[in-house]
C-alpha positions in Angstrom: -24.6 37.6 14.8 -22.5 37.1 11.8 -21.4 40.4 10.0 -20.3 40.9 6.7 -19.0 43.7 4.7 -21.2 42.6 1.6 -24.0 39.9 1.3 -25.0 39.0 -2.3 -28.1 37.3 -2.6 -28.2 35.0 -5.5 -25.5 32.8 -6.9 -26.0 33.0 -10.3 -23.3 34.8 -12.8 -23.7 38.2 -11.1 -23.8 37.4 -7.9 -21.0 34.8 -7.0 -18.4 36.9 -9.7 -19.7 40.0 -7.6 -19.1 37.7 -4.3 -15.1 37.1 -6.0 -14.5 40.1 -6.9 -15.7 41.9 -3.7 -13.1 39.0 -2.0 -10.4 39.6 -3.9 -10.7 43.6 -3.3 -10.8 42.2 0.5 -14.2 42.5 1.8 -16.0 39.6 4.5 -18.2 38.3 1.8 -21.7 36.1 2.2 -23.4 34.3 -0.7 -27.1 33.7 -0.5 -28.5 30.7 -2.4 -31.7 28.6 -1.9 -31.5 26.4 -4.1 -28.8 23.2 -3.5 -26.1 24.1 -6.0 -24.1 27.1 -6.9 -24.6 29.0 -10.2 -28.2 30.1 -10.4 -30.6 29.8 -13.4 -27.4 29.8 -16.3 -25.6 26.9 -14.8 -28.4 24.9 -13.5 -31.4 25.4 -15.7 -30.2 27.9 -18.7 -26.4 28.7 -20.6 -24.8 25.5 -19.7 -27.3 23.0 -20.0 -28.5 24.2 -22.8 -25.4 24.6 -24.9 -24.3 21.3 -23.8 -27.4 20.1 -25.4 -27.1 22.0 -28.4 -23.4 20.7 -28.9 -24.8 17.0 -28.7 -27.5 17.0 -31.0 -25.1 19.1 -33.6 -23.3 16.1 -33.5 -25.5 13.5 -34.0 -27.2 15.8 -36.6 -24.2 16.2 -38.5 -23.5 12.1 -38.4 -26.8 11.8 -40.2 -27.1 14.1 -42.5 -23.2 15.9 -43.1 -20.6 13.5 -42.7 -20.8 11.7 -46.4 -19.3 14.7 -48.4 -16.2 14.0 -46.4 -16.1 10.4 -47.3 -17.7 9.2 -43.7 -20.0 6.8 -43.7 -22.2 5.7 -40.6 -25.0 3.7 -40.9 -27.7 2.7 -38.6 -26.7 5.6 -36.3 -28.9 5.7 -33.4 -28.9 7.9 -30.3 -29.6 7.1 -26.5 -31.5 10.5 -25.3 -31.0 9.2 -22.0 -27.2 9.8 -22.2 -27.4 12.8 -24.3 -29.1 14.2 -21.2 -26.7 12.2 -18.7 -24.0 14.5 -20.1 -25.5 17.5 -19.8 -26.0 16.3 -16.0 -22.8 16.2 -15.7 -21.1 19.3 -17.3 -24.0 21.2 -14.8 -22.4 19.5 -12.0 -18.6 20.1 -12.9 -19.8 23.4 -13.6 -21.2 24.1 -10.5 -18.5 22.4 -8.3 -16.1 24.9 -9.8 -18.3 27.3 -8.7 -18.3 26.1 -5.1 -14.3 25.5 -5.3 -14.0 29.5 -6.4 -15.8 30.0 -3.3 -13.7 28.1 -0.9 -10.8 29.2 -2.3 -12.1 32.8 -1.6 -12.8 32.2 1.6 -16.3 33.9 1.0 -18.9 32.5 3.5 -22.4 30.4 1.6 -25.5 29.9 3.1 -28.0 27.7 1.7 -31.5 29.6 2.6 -33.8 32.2 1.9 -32.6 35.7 2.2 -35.1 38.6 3.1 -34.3 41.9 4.5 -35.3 43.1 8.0 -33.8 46.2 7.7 -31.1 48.2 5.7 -27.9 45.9 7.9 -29.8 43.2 8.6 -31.1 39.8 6.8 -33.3 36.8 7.7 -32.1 33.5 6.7 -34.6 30.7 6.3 -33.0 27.1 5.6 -34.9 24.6 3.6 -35.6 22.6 6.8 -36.8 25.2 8.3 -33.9 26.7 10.6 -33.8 30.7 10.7 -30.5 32.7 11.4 -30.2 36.8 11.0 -26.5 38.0 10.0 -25.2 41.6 9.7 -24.3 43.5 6.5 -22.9 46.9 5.4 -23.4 47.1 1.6 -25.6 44.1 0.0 -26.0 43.2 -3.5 -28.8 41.9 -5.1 -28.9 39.5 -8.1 -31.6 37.0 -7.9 -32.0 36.4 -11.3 -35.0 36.0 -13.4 -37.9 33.4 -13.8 -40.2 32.4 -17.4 -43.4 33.8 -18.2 -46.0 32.8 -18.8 -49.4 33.6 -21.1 -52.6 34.3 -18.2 -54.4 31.2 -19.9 -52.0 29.3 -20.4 -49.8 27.8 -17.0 -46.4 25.9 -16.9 -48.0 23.0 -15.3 -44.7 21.4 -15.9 -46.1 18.2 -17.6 -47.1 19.2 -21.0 -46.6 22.9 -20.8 -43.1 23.3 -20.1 -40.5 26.3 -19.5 -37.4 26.0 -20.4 -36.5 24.2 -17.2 -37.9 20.9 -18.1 -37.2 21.4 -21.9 -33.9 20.7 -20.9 -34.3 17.6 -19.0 -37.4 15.7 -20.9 -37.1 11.7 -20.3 -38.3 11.4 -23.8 -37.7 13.0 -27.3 -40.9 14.5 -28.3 -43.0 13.3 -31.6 -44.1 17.2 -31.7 -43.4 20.5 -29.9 -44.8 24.0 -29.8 -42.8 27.1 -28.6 -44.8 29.8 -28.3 -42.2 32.7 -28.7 -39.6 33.2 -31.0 -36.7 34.5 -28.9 -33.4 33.3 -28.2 -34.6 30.8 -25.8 -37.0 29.3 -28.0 -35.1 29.2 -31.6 -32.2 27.0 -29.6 -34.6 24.8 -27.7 -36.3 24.4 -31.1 -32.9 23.7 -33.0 -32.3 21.2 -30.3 -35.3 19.2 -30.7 -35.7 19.8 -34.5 -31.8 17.8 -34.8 -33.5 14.9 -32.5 -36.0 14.1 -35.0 -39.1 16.2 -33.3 -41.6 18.2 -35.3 -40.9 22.5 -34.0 -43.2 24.7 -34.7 -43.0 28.2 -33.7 -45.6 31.1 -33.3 -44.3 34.6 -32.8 -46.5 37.6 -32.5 -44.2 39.9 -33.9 -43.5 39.7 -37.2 -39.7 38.0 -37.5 -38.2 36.1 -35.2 -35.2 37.4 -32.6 -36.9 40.9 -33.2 -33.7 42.6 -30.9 -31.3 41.1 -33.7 -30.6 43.4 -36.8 -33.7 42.9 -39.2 -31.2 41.4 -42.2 -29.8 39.1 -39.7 -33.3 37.8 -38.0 -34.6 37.0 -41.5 -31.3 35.0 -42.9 -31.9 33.3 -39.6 -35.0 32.7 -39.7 -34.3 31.2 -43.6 -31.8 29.5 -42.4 -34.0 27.6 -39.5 -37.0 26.8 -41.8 -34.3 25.1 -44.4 -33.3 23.1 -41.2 -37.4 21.5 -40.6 -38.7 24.4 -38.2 -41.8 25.8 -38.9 -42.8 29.1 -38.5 -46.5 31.0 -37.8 -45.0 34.9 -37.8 -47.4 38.1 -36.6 -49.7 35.3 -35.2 -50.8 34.9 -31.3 -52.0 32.4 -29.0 -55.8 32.3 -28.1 -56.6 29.2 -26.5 -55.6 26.0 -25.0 -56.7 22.4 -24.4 -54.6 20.4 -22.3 -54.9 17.2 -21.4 -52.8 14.0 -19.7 -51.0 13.2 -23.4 -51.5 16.3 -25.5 -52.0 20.5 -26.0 -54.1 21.7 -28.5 -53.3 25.5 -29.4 -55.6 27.8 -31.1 -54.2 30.9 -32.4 -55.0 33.4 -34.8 -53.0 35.7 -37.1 -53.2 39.5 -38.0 -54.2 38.7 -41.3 -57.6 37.5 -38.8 -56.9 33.7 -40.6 -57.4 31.3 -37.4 -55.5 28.0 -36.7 -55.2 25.2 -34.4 -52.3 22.7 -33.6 -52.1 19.2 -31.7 -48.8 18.2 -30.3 -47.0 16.6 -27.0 -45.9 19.8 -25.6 -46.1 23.0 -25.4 -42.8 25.4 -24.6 -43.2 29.1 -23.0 -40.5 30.7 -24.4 -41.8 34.2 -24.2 -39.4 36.0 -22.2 -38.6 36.1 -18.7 -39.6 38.2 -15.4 -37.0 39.6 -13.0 -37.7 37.4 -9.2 -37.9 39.4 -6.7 -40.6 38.7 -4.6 -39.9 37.8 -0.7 -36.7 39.9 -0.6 -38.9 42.0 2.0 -37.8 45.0 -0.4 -41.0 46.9 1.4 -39.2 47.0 4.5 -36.4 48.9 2.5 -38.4 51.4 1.0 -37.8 49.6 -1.9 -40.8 49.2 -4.9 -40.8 47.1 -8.2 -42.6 48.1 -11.7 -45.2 45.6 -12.8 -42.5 43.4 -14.1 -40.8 42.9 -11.0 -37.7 45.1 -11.8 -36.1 47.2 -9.1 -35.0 50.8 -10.3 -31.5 51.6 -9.9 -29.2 54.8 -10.6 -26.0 55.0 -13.1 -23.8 53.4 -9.5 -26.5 50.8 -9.5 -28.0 51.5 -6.5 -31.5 51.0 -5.1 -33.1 53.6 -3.1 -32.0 52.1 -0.1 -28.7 53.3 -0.6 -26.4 50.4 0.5 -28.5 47.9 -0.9 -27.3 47.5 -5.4 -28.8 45.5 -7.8 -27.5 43.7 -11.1 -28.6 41.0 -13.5 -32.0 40.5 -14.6 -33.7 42.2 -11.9 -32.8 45.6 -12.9 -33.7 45.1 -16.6 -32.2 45.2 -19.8 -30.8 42.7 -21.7 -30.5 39.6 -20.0 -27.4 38.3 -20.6 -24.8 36.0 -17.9 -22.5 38.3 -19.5 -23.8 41.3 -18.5 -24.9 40.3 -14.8 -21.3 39.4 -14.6 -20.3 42.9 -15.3 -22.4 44.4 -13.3 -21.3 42.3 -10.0 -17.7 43.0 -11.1 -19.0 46.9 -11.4 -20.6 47.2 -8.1 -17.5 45.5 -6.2 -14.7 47.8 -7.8 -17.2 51.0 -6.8 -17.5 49.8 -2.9 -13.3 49.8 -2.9 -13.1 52.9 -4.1 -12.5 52.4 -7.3 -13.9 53.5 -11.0 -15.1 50.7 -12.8 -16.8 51.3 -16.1 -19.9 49.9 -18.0 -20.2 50.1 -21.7 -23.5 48.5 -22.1 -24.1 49.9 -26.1 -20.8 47.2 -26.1 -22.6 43.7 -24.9 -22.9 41.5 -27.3 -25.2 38.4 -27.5 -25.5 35.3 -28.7 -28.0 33.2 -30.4 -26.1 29.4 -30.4 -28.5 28.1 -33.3 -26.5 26.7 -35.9 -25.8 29.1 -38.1 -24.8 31.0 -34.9 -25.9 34.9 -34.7 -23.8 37.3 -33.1 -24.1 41.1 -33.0 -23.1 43.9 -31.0 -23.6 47.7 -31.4 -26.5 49.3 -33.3 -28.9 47.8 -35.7 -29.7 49.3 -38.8 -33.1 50.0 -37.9 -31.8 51.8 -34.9 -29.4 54.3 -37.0 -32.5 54.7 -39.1 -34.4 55.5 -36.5 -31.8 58.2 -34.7 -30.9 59.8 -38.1 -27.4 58.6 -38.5 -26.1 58.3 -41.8 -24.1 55.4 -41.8 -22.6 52.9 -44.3 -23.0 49.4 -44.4 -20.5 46.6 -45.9 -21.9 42.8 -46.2 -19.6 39.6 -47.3 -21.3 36.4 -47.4 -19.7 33.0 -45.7 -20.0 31.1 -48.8 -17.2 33.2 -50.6 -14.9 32.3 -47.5 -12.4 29.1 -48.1 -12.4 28.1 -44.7 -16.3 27.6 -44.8 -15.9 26.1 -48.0 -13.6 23.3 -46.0 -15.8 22.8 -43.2 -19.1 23.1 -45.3 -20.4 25.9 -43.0 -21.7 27.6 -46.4 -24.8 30.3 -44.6 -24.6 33.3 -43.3 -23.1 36.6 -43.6 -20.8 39.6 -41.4 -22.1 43.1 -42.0 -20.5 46.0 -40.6 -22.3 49.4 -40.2 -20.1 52.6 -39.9 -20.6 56.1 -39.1 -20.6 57.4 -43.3 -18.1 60.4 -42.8 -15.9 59.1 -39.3 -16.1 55.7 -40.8 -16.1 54.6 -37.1 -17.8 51.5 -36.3 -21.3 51.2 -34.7 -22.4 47.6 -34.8 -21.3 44.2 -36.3 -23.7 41.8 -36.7 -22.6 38.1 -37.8 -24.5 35.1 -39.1 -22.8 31.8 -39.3 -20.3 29.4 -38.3 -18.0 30.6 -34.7 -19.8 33.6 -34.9 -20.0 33.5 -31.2 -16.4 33.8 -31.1 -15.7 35.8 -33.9 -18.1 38.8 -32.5 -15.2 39.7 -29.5 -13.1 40.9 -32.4 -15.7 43.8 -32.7 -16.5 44.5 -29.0 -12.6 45.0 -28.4 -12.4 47.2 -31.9 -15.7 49.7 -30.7 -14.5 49.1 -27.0 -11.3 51.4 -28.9 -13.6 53.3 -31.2 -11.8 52.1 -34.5 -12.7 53.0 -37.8 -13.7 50.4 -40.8 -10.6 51.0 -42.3 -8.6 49.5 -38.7 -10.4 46.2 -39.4 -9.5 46.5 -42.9 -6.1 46.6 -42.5 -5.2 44.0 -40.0 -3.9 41.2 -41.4 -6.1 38.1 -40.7 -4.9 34.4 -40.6 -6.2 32.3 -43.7 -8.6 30.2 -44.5 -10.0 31.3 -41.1 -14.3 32.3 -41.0 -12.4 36.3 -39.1 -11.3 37.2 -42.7 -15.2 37.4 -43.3 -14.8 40.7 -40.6 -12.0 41.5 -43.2 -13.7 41.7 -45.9 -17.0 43.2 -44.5 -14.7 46.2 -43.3 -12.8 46.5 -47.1 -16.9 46.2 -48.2 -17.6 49.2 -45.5 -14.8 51.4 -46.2 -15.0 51.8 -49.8 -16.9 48.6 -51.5 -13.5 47.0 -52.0 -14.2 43.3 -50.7 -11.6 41.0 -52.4 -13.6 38.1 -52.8 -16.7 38.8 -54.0 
């Protein structure tokens, strides 16, 4: 019997940067994986494929409706789905290759099977054609990820009721589409589909859309989406549905107690996601799951079986590549001894609409809510001149700060880069600057980061220079 000084079930962004890491440090690592390729749900079916997605219909968006302004002038533009989604094939697989290279060049073992525990040093293998294998294990990390959800009357049949898995890799460009859920999932599957030419509409129960975003920065979003085509039925839920061979029909009904009903080609479950941990044989651990399907774990992120960790989706929280990652990288530093650290009031995410949405730290509702005073400074994108140039006009950076330390405790940033632009935050906070530090760095111009400029000048003492 093989033996291994960690196993990691799961290859997705947790588990094969834990599987590195752990290598690296010097362990005998195994990866689990059942499914053919390397890189779990975000490479396969989620990040990657979705973003390369997004990037392609940007472009062919912008051809049609952006490009004249600058003097460009394409007509009869047309687009071949077929190779938009040929493309996206392809980054997945380069993506996922790299993966596998990492894990050669690691020397960390793969299986392709099944992984279930027998006992606290032992797991069952079970290949896809059917061949079984047990191997040996002192410490074992679990991270296998998350699946969709879905409503109780309502089931991904795959066909016209869709997750996000298949909204990614449709043979056709829909004439309509429902998402049910108004999340981060669902607002970029609808931005993709709404550049393509299909009709989005969007019901939310709540009552605004990315409802963990900063309030001010869900509704500039959501005005920003509606100018864009996608429609919006807010404080509203499902109630019904019809499905048949070429259609959905949805009923749903608002708080208001108005009713509605909508026809179109598919339907999208885009309302949230449940950790997957069924046929680990946790049971045989001493191991239970909440009604979600989230294993319980203590500040090292252990289970209760106490050489058995879990990261990623399964243990809750936000779910975020980024954050799995840190966890894996967490757990691996701890087993050698070391004292990794976890600041998770410091993760930031991403919503890759275009405007893009960025935040990290505390919303406004939150101070509100734990009775900090706090001070907030705003400065639109519009006033910027490098928007100006690129014609990336919406959107906003608002900084909140403690109102007598001035230290800051959350940025939250609507509009162009603002993926990119949100790390100069996380490393400021990750240092516990003030405002005022922001303030007076110099920042390159015309670049979008003197918008954090002048929202800090704004914060500080209402001094923005350009507005």
């Amino acid at each position: 019997m093989n033996t291994y000084d960690l196993v990691v079930i799961g290859s997705g962004p947790g588990g094969y940067v834990a599987a590195i890491r752990a290598a690296q440090l010097g362990f005998r690592v195994a990866l689990i994986e059942k499914y053919p390729t390397l890189g779990g749900t975000c490479l396969n079916v989620g990040c990657i494929p979705s973003k390369a997605l997004l990037d392609s219909s940007e472009h062919y968006y912008n051809a049609k409706k952006k490009f004249a302004p600058h003097g460009i002038f394409a007509e009869n533009i047309s687009l071949n789905f077929s190779q938009m989604i040929s493309r996206k094939n392809q980054v997945i697989s380069q993506t996922c290759e790299g993966v596998k290279y990492l894990m050669d060049k690691n020397k960390i073992t793969v299986y392709k099977a099944t992984g279930a525990f027998k006992s606290k040093n032992i797991l069952s293998l079970q290949t896809p054609e059917g061949a079984s294998e047990e191997i040996a294990f002192k410490n074992a990390i679990i991270g296998t990820g998350s699946k969709p959800a879905e409503l109780p009357f309502l089931k991904v049949d795959k066909k016209r009721v869709i997750s996000s898995t298949q909204a990614l890799s449709l043979s056709e460009i829909p004439n309509s589409l429902i998402i049910i859920g108004a999340g981060v999932i669902g607002l970029e599957l609808g931005s993709i589909y709404n550049r393509l030419g299909t009709e989005v509409r969007v019901i939310e129960f709540l009552e605004r859309v990315t409802p963990a975003l900063d309030t001010s920065l869900a509704k500039e979003l959501e005005k920003t989406l509606k100018k864009s085509g996608i429609s919006f039925h807010l404080s509203t839920s499902v109630t019904a549905a019809q499905v048949n061979e070429r259609k959905v029909k949805i009923s749903a009904r608002a708080k208001s107690g108005e009713e509605f009903s909508f026809t179109s080609d598919y339907v999208l479950m885009a309302i949230g996601r449940n950790p997957y941990t069924t046929g680990l044989g946790l049971e045989n651990l001493g191991i239970k799951t909440d009604d979600r399907g989230c294993i319980a774990v203590n500040e090292k992120l252990q289970s209760a079986c106490e050489n058995v960790y879990a990261i990623g989706d399964v243990i809750g929280g936000a779910m975020l590549a980024h954050k799995a990652s840190e966890e894996g990288v967490f757990v691996a530093e701890q087993l050698a001894g070391q004292k990794p650290h976890i600041n998770y009031d410091l993760i930031p995410s991403v919503v890759y609409t275009c405007p893009e949405a960025a935040a990290v730290g505390k919303t406004e509702d939150q101070l509100k809510s734990d009775g900090i005073s706090y001070k907030s400074g705003m400065f639109p994108m519009r006033a910027l001149g490098r928007a100006r140039i690129s014609g990336d006009l919406e959107g906003f950076v608002k900084i909140l700060a403690d109102k007598n330390s001035d230290k800051i405790l959350g940025v939250h940033i609507l509009g162009a880069r603002a993926a990119d632009m949100i790390m100069e935050a996380v490393t400021a906070m990750e240092f516990e600057a003030a405002a005022e530090d922001i303030a007076r760095i110099s920042h390159p111009h015309p670049t979008f980061t003197e918008a954090l400029h002048e929202a800090a000048l704004a914060a500080v003492e209402n001094r923005s220079l350009h507005v």
